[in-house]
C-alpha positions in Angstrom: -95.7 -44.2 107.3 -98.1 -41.7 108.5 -96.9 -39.3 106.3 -98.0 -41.6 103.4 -101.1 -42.1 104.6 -101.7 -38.6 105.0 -100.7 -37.8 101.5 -103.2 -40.2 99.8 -106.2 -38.6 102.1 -105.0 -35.9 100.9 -105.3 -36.8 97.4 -108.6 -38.5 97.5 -110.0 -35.3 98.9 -108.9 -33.6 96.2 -110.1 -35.7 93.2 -113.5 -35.9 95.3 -113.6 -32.3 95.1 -113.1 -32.2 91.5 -115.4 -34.6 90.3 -118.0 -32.4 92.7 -117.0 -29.4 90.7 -117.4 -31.0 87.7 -120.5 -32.4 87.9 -121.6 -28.7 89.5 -120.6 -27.2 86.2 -121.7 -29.4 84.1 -125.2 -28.9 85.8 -125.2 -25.5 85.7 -124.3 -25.5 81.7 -126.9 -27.8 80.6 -129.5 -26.1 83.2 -129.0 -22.7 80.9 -128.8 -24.4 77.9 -132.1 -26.2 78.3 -133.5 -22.7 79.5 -132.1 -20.8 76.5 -133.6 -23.4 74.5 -136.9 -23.5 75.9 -140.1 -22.2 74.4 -143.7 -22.2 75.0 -145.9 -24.4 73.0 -146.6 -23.0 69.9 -150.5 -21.3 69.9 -152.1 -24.1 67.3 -153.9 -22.7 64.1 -157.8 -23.1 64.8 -158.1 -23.0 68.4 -159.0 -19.7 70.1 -157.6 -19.4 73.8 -158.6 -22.3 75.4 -159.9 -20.5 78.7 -162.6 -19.4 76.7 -163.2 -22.2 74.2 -163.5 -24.1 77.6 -165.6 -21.4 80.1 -168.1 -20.9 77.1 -168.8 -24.3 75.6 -167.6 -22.5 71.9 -169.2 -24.5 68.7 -166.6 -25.7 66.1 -167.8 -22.3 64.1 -167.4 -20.0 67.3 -164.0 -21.9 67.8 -163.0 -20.4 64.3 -164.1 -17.2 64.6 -162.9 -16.8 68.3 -159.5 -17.6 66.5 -159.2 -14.9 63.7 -160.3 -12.3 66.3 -157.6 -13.6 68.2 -155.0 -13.6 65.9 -156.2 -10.1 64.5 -156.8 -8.6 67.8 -152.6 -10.3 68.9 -151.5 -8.7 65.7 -152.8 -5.1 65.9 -152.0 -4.8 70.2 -148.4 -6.3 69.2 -147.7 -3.3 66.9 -149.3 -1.1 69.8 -147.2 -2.5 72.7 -143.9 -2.0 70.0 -144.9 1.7 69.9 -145.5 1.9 73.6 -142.7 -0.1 75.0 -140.1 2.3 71.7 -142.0 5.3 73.6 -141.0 4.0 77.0 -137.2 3.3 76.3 -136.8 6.7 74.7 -138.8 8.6 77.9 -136.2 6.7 80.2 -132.6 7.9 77.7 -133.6 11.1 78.2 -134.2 10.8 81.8 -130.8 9.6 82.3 -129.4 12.8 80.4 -128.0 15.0 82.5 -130.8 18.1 81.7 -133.9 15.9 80.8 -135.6 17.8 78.5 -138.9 18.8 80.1 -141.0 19.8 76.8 -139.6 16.4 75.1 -140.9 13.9 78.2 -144.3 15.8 78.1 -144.6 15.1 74.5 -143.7 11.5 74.5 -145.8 11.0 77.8 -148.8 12.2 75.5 -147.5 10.2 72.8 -147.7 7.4 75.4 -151.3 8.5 76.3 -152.4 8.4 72.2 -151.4 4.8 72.3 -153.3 3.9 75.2 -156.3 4.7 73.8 -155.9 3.2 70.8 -154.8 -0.3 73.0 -158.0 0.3 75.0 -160.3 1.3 71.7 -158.7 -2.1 69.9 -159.4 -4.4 73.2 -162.9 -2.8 74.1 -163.1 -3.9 69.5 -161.9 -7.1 70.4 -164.4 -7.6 73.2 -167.2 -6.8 71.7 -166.5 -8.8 68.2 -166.5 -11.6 70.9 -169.7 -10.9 72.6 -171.2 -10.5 69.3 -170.3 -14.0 68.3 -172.0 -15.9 71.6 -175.4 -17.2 72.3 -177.6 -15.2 75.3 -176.1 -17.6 77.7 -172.7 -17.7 76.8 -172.8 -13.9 76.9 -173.7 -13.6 80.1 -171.2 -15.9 81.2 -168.6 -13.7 79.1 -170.0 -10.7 81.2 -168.9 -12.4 84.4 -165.8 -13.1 83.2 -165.2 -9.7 81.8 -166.3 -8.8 85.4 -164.3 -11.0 87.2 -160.7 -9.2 84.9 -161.6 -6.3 86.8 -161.2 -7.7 90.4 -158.2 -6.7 91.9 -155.8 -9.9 92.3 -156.1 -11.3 96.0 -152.3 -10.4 96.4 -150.6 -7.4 95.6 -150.8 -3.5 95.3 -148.6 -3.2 98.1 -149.5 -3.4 101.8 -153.2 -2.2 102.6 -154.3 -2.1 99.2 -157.9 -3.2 100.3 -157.7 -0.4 103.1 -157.1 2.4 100.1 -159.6 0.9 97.7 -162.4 1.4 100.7 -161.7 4.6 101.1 -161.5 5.3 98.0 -165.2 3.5 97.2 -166.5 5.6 100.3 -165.1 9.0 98.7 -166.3 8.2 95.4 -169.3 5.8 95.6 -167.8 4.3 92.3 -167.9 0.5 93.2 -171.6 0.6 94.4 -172.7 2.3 91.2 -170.6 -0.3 89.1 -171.9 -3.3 91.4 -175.8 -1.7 91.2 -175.3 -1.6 87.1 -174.0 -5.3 86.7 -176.6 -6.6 88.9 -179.5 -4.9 87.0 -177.7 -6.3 84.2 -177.6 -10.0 84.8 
């Protein structure tokens, strides 16, 4: 008898355990299905980003013309960050060659340079077609914020990042000339 009794333990344990498994892999599918499927809300036709339709009070008229400059200013850095990121994967093939070629990796690092600029030239563009489309007082509240991008982010840089950017303030005087020039501004 015990030997019965034993068996169907034994066999209840074991369809537990599959319908665990089961229900595990069925998790795990729709989990990465759901993922695969998922996509950001779509950026609506008419509306600029809505940090700034939102930090600068934007009139239905600025709301328009905050959107074509972002749409043209998206546009023109996507085919920038293509050429960058082409750049990029070609600098890191021939890294992995065997003899990297040096003359080839300085040439696409300057390459890589060119379209910097031209990613800075376009944003600084882009930036200034904003400021151009505000009142006096939401330009000054678009100075802060174009102030505040420049912060460092509370976390990050590694360990004693604040430690390096002192000394590095100290050595240079940089961040007291910047900080005396915005202040004079406002």
């Amino acid at each position: 008898m015990n030997y019965f009794v034993n068996k169907n333990t034994l066999i209840w344990i074991i369809i537990a355990s599959l319908a665990i498994n089961v229900a595990a892999i069925t998790t795990v599918i729709v989990f990465i299905s759901s993922a695969r499927n998922f996509s950001p809300p779509p950026f609506r036709e008419g509306e600029p980003p809505a940090f700034f339709r939102n930090e600068l009070g934007l009139s239905p008229m600025q709301i328009r013309s905050f959107d074509r400059m972002h749409t043209e200013f998206s546009d023109k850095s996507l085919e920038i960050i293509h050429e960058l990121d082409s750049l990029r994967y070609e600098m890191m093939e021939e890294l992995s060659n065997d003899n990297p070629d040096s003359l080839k990796l300085d040439k696409i690092a300057e390459e890589i340079g060119t379209w910097h600029v031209k990613l800075k030239k376009q944003t600084i563009y882009h930036f200034k077609q904003m400021k151009r489309n505000c009142n006096v007082e939401q330009r000054r509240h678009l100075s802060k914020i174009y102030r505040k991008m420049q912060e460092p982010p509370e976390r990050g840089f590694g360990r004693n990042w604040q430690e390096r950017h002192r000394k590095f303030d100290k050595k240079y005087g940089r961040k007291r000339q910047m900080n005396k020039k915005y202040q004079n501004n406002e």
